[in-house]
C-alpha positions as a printed Julia matrix, in Angstrom:
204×3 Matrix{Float64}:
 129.24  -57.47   3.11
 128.6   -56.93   6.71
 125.09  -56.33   8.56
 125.51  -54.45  12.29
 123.47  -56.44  14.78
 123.35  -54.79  18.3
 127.09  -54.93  18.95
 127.74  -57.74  16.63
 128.39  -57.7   12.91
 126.84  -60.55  10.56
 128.81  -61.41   7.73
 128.57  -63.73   4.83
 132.32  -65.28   4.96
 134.34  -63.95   2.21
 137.27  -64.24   1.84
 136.76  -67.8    3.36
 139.04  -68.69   6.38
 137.98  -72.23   6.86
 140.98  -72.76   9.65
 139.28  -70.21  11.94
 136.08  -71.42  11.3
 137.0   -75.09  12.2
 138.94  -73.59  15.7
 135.12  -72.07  16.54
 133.48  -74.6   15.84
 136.08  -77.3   17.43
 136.57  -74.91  20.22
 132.39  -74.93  20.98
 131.37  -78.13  20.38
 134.36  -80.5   21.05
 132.82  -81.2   24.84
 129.63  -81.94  24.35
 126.9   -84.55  25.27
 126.88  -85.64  21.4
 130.7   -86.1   21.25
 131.67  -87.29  24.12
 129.36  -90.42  22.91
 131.29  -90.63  20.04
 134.18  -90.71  21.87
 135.17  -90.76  25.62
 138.55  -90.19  25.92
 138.43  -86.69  26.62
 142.38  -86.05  25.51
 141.61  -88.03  22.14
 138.15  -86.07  21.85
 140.25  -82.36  22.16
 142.66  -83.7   19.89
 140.94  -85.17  17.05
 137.99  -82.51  16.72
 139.58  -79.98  14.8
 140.25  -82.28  11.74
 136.52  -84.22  12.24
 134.67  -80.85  12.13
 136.87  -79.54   9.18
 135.28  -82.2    6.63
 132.07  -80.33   7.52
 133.19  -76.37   7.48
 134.99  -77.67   4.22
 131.57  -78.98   2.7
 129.72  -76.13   3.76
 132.56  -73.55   2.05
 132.09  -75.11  -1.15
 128.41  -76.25  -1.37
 126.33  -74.35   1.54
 126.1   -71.29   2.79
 128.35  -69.83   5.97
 127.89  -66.79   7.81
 129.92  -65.59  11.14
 129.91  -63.14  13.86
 132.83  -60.71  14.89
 132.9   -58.25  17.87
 132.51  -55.01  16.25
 134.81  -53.47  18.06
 137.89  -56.6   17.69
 136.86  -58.1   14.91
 137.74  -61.94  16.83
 135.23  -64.4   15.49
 132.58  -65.34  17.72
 129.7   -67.73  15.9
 129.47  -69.38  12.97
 126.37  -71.04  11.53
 126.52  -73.59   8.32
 123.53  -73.96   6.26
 122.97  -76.34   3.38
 120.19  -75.69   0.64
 118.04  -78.62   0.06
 116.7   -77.4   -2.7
 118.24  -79.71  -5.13
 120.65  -82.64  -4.62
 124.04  -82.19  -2.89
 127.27  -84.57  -3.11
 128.48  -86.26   0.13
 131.65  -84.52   1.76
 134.69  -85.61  -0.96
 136.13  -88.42   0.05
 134.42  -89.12   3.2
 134.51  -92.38   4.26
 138.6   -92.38   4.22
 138.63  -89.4    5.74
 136.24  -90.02   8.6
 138.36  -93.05   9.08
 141.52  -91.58   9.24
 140.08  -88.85  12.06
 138.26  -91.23  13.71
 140.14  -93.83  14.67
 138.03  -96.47  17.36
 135.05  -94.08  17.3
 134.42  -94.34  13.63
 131.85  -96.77  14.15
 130.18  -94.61  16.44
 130.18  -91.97  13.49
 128.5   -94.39  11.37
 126.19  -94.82  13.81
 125.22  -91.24  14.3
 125.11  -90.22  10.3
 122.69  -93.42  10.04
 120.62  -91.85  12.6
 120.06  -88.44  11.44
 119.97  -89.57   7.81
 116.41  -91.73   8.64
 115.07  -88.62  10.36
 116.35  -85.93   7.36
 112.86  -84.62   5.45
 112.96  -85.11   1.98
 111.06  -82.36   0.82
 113.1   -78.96  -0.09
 114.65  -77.01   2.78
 117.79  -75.77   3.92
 119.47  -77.7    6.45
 121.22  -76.31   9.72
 124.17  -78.39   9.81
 126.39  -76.38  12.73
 125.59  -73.49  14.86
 128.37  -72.84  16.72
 129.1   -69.81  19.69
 132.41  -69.17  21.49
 132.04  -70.29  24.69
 134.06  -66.98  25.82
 130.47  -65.28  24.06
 127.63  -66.92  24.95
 124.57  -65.58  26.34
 125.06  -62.24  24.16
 122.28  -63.23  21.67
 125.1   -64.4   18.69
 123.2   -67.74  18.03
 119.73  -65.93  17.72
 121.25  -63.26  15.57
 122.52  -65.65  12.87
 119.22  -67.64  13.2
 117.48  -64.15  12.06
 119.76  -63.48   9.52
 119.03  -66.88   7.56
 115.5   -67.15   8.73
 114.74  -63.92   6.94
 116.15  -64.59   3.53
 113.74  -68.64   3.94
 110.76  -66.49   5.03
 111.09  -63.8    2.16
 111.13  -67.44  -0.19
 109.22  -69.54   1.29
 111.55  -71.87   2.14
 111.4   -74.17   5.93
 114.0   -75.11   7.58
 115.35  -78.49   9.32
 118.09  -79.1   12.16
 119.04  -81.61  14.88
 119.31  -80.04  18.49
 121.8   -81.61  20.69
 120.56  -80.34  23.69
 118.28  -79.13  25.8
 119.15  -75.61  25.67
 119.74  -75.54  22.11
 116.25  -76.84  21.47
 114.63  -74.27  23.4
 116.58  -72.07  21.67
 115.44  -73.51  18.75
 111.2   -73.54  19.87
 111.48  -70.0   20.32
 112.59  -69.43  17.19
 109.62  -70.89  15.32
 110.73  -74.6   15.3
 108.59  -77.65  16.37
 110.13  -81.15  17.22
 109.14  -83.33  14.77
 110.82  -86.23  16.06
 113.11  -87.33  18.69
 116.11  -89.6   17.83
 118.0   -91.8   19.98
 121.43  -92.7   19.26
 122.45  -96.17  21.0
 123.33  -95.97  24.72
 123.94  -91.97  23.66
 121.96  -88.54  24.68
 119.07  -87.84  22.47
 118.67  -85.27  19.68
 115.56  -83.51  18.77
 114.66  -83.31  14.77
 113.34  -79.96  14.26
 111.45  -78.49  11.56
 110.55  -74.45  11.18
 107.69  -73.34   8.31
 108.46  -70.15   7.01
 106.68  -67.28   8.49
 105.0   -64.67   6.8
């Protein structure tokens, strides 16, 4: 199924292409503030975030809910965003601990570190859960990450349903306030940037 945005097209991802998802979402976030904590070697960092960010895209494939952007005109992917429905209990990535060991390597503690930290903050009460929202940096600034915001937002405010995320930076938690969402919380990793625990009510 596929919703024409402007010049974008939304789609719910089907069939799933979980390599091209994990490239986006490597490809975006592999520099920033967040991992770059986790780990400094920059060369280590490019090499080792395509298999850290596929235990998530995996999760998300089989227990959340993906949607992407494509260029309607190429079809190349351009933004991904993974959600997770808090509605009722979900399992832990399979296998996880091993696995986030294997990718790690020396910045599996700091891994620990950061899961502990968002875990204290995560709301218990039912919501669905922003886990990744990720943009090409080739196609930023063209509106993709506040186009897949609407898509999911409308389906939670047609339900009733709030929402919860972590920003990871400034700009992303503007972003995120003009899309409905107050900070709740701030939390500080050790020595690391901060990021902002963010909750949006449904609007009606």
């Amino acid at each position: 199924m596929t919703y024409a945005i402007q010049e974008l097209v939304i789609r719910d991802v089907a069939p799933v292409d979980t390599a091209e998802i994990t490239e986006l979402v490597s490809t975006a976030m592999w520099d920033g503030a967040v991992a770059r904590w986790m780990q400094e070697d920059a060369v280590v960092r490019y090499r080792d975030s395509p298999r850290y960010f596929e235990i998530f895209v995996e999760h998300a494939v089989r227990f959340g809910e993906v949607y992407a952007t494509a260029d309607a005109d190429s079809g190349r992917l351009t933004g991904v965003a993974l959600w997770f429905p808090f509605t009722s209990v979900l399992p832990a990535p399979a296998d996880y601990e091993r696995r986030l060991k294997e990718v790690a390597g020396t910045s599996f503690e700091r891994c620990l570190q950061l899961d502990m930290a968002t875990e204290e903050c995560h709301p218990l009460e039912p919501h669905h859960y922003l886990a990744l929202l990720a943009v090409h940096p080739d196609s930023q600034s063209r509106g993709i990450g506040s186009a897949l915001l609407d898509r999911h937002h409308a389906r939670l405010d047609r339900a009733g349903i709030p929402a919860y995320l972590e920003a990871n930076d400034p700009r992303n938690r503007d972003l995120y306030l003009r899309h409905g969402y107050q900070v709740r919380s701030v939390i500080e990793l050790p020595d690391g940037p901060p990021l902002w625990a963010m909750w949006r009510l449904p609007m009606v």
